[in-house]
C-alpha positions in Angstrom: -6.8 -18.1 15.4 -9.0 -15.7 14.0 -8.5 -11.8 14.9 -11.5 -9.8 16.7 -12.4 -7.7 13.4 -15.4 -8.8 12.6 -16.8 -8.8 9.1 -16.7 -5.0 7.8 -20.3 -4.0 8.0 -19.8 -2.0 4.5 -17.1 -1.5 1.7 -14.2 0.1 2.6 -11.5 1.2 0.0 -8.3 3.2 1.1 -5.8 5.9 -0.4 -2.7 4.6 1.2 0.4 7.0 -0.1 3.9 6.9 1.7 5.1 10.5 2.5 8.5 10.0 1.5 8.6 12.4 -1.8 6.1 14.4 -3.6 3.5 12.3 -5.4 4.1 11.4 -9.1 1.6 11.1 -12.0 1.2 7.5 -11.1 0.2 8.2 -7.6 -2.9 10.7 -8.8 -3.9 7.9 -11.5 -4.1 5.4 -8.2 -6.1 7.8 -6.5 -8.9 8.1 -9.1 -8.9 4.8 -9.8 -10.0 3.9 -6.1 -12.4 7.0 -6.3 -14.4 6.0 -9.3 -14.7 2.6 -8.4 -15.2 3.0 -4.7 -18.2 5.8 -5.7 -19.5 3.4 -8.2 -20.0 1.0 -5.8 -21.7 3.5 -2.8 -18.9 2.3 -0.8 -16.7 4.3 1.6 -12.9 5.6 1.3 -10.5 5.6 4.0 -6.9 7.9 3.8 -4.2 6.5 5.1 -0.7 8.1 4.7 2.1 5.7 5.6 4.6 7.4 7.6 7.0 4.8 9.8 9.5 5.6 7.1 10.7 8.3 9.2 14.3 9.3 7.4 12.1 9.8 4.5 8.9 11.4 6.0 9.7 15.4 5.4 5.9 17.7 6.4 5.9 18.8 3.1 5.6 15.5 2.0 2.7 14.5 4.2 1.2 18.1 2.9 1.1 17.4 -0.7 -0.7 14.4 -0.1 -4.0 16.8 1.5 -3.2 19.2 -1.4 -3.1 16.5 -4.5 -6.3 14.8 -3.3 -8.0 18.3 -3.3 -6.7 19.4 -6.2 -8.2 16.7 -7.8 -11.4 16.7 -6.1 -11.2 13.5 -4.6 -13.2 12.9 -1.3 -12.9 10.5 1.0 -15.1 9.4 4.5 -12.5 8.3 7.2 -8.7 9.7 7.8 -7.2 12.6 9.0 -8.8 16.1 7.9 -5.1 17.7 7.5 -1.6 17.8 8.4 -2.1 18.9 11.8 -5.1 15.9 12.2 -3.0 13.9 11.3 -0.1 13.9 13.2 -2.3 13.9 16.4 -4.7 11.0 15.7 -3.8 9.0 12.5 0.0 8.6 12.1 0.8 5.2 12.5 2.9 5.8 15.6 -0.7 5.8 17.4 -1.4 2.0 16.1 2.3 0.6 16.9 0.3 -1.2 19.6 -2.0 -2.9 16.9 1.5 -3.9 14.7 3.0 -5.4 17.5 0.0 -7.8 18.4 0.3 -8.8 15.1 4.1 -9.8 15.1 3.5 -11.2 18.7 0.6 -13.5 17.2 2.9 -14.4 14.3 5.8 -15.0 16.6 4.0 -18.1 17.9 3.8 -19.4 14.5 7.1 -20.3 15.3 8.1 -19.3 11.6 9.7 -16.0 12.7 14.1 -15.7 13.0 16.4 -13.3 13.3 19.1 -12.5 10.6 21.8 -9.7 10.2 22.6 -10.6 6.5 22.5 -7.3 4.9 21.1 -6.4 1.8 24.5 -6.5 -0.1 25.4 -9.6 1.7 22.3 -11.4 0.2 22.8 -9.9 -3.3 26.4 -11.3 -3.5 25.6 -14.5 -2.0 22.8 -15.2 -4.0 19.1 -16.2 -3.0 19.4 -20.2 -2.7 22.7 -19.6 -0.8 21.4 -16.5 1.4 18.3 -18.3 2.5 20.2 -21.3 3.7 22.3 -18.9 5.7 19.5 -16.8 6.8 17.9 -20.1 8.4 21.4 -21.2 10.0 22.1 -18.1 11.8 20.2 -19.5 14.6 19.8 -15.9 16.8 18.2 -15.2 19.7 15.3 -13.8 18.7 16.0 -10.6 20.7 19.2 -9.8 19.5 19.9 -6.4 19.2 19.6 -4.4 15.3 18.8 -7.5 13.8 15.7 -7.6 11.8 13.2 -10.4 11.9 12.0 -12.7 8.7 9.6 -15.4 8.3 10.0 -18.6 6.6 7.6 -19.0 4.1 7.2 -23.0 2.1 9.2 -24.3 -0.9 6.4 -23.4 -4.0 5.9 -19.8 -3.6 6.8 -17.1 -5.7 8.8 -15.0 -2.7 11.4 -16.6 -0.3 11.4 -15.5 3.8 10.6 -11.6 3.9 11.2 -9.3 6.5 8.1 -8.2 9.0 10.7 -6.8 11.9 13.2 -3.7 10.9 16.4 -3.7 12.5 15.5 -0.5 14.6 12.4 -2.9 16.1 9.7 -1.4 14.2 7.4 -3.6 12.5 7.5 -3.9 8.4 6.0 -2.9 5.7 4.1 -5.9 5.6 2.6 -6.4 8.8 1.6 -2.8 9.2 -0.2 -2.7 6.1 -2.3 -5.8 6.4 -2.7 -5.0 10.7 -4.5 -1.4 9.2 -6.5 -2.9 6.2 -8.1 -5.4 9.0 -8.5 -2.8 11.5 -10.1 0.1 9.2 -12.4 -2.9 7.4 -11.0 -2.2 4.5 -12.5 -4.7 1.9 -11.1 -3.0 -1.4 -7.7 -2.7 -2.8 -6.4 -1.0 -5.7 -2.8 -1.2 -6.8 -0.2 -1.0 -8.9 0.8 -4.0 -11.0 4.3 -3.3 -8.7 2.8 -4.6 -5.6 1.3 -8.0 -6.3 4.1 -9.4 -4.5 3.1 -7.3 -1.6 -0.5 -8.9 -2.0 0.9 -12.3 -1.8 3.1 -11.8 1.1 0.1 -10.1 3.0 -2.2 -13.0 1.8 0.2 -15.4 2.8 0.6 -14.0 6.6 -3.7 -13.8 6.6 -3.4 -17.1 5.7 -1.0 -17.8 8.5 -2.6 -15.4 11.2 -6.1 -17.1 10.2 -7.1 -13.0 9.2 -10.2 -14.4 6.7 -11.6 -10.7 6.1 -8.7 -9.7 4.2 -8.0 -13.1 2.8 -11.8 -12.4 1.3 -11.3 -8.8 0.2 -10.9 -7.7 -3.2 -7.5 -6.8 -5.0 -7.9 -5.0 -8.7 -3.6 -4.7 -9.7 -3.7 -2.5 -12.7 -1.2 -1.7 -15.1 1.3 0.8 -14.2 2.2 4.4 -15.8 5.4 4.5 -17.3 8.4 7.2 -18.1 9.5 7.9 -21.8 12.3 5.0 -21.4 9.7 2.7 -20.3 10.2 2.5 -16.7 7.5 2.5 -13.9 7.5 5.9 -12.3 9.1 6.7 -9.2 9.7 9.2 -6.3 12.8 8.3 -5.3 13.9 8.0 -9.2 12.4 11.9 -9.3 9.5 11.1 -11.5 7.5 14.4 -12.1 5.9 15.3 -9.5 2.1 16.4 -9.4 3.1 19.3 -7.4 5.0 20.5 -10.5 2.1 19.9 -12.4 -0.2 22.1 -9.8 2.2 24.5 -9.7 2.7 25.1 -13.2 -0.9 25.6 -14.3 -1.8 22.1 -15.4 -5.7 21.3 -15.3 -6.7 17.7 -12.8 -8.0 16.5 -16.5 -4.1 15.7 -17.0 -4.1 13.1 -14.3 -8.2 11.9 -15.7 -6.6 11.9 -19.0 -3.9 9.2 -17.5 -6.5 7.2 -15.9 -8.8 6.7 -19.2 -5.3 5.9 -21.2 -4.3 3.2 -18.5 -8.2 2.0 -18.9 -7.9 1.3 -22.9 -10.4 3.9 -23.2 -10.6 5.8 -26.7 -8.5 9.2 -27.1 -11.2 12.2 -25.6 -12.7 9.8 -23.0 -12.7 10.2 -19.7 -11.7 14.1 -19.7 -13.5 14.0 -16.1 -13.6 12.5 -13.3 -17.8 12.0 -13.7 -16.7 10.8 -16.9 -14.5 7.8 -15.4 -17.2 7.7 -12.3 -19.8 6.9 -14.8 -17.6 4.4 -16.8 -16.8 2.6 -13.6 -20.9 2.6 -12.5 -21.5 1.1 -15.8 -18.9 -1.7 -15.3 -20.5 -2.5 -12.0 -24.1 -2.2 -12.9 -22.7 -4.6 -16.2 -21.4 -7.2 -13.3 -24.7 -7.3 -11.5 -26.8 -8.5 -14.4 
C-alpha cells in the first residue's frame, strides 16, 4: 500500500529540534550542517519543532529555537514564522490526524501488540527474556495505558519498538517518518546518535510501502562531544547556546564546530559562506 504523497517535486531538508531544553552546541552544529548542504544544493528547508513531549515542552524552550536559528543566520522556506505561528498552525497537535492514519495503516499489518512491561521491568529481565514476554502478553489491543510495539524479524539490529505511548499518543517514530512524507522531505541530516532511529523509520517505510522516504537521503555525521567524551545532551545540561548568546560569544563558535566535525584545517570555515562554499564544492565535485 503505497501512501498518497507523491514524489516531492523538489528537495526538501528539515531542522527538526525537540523543545524540551535549550539547544546545546551540538544542536547549532546540526543546524548548519543541513543549511550549507541544503543551500549548496538550491534545495528548500523546512522547520519543524517537535513538541508532543509535552511534560518537557516549556515556551521558552520552543523560543530559543526561533532565537538560535536567527542568531546564526540560518533561513529556512516552510515552518512557523515564530512562537505565536507556531502554536496556531505547525505544532504537531494539528497533524495528530496524519499520525493516527499511519498507526491505523500499520495496525493492519497485523504486527502491532500491546505490552505494559515497563522500562525497568525490561531492563531487569533482560532483552531475549522481555521480548518473549512482550509477545506473550496477549492484550487487547485497546487496553487502557498500555503502549503499543511492533514486532520487527529475527536479523535486525533493534528488537519490537514502541509507535503507541501509554497516554495514546503516537511515537517518536511514527510521527517523525508521518511528517518527513507529508512535508516531502527528501534530505536528512543527523547525528551519528540516531541511526537507529533511521532504521526503525526505514523499516516501518518498508512495512507501510512509504517508497519516497525509503529513497531519501540520510548523511549521520559524527557527533560533538563534552570534555569526558560524551555526546552532548540537554537533559545531561550540556551548555547551552543560549549561554553562549547571552554571554557575548560570536555564531563563528558554532561555524568553528562545524569545520572541526568536518576534518577541515584549524582557521577554516570561520563562516557560514565559508562552510556554504565548501559544501557547493563537494556537490559540484559529485556531479562530474
Amino acid at each position: 500500500m503505497t501512501r498518497g504523497f507523491g514524489k516531492p517535486r523538489y528537495e526538501m531538508f528539515r531542522y527538526a529540534p525537540t523543545p524540551s531544553g535549550f539547544l546545546h552546541l551540538g544542536n547549532g552544529v546540526n543546524f548548519v550542517l543541513t543549511y550549507a548542504w541544503a543551500r549548496a544544493l538550491g534545495a528548500q528547508i523546512l522547520l519543524r519543532i517537535d513538541d508532543l513531549d509535552t511534560d518537557r515542552k516549556r515556551p521558552d524552550y520552543v523560543d530559543d529555537v526561533f532565537r538560535t536559528l536567527d542568531w546564526l543566520s540560518l533561513t529556512y522556506d516552510l515552518g512557523p514564522t515564530s512562537p505565536d505561528d507556531f502554536e496556531q498552525r505547525w505544532s504537531q497537535r494539528h497533524r495528530l490526524s496524519l499520525y493516527e492514519q499511519t498507526l491505523s495503516e500499520l495496525v493492519k499489518t497485523g504486527l502491532v501488540y500491546p505490552s505494559d512491561l515497563s522500562r525497568q521491568q525490561i531492563r531487569d529481565l533482560g532483552e531475549a527474556e522481555a521480548l518473549r514476554q512482550m509477545r506473550a502478553q496477549n492484550l487487547p489491543l485497546h487496553t487502557p495505558d498500555v503502549p503499543w510495539r511492533v514486532r520487527v524479524p529475527d536479523g535486525l539490529p533493534f528488537t519490537d519498538f514502541v509507535v503507541r505511548r501509554r497516554d495514546g499518543i503516537p511515537a517518536y517514530q511514527i510521527t517523525s517518518l508521518t511528517d518527513d512524507l507529508h512535508f516531502g522531505v527528501t534530505h536528512l541530516v543527523r547525528g551519528d546518535d540516531l541511526r537507529e532511529s533511521t532504521a526503525m523509520q526505514q523499516f516501518l517505510a518498508r512495512l507501510l510501502g512509504y517508497e519516497s522516504f525509503r529513497q531519501g537521503v540520510v548523511w549521520h555525521h559524527p557527533l560533538l562531544l563534552d570534555a569526558a567524551g560524551q555526546k552532548l545532551s540537554k537533559s545531561a545540561g550540556s551548555a547551552s547556546i543560549r549561554a553562549l548568546r547571552e554571554g557575548g560569544e560570536s555564531p563563528a563558535v558554532v561555524y568553528r564546530a562545524a569545520a572541526r566535525l568536518l576534518g577541515l584545517a584549524e582557521g577554516a570555515g570561520e563562516t557560514l559562506a565559508d562552510l556554504e562554499q565548501l559544501f557547493t564544492l563537494l556537490v559540484l565535485r559529485k556531479r562530474r
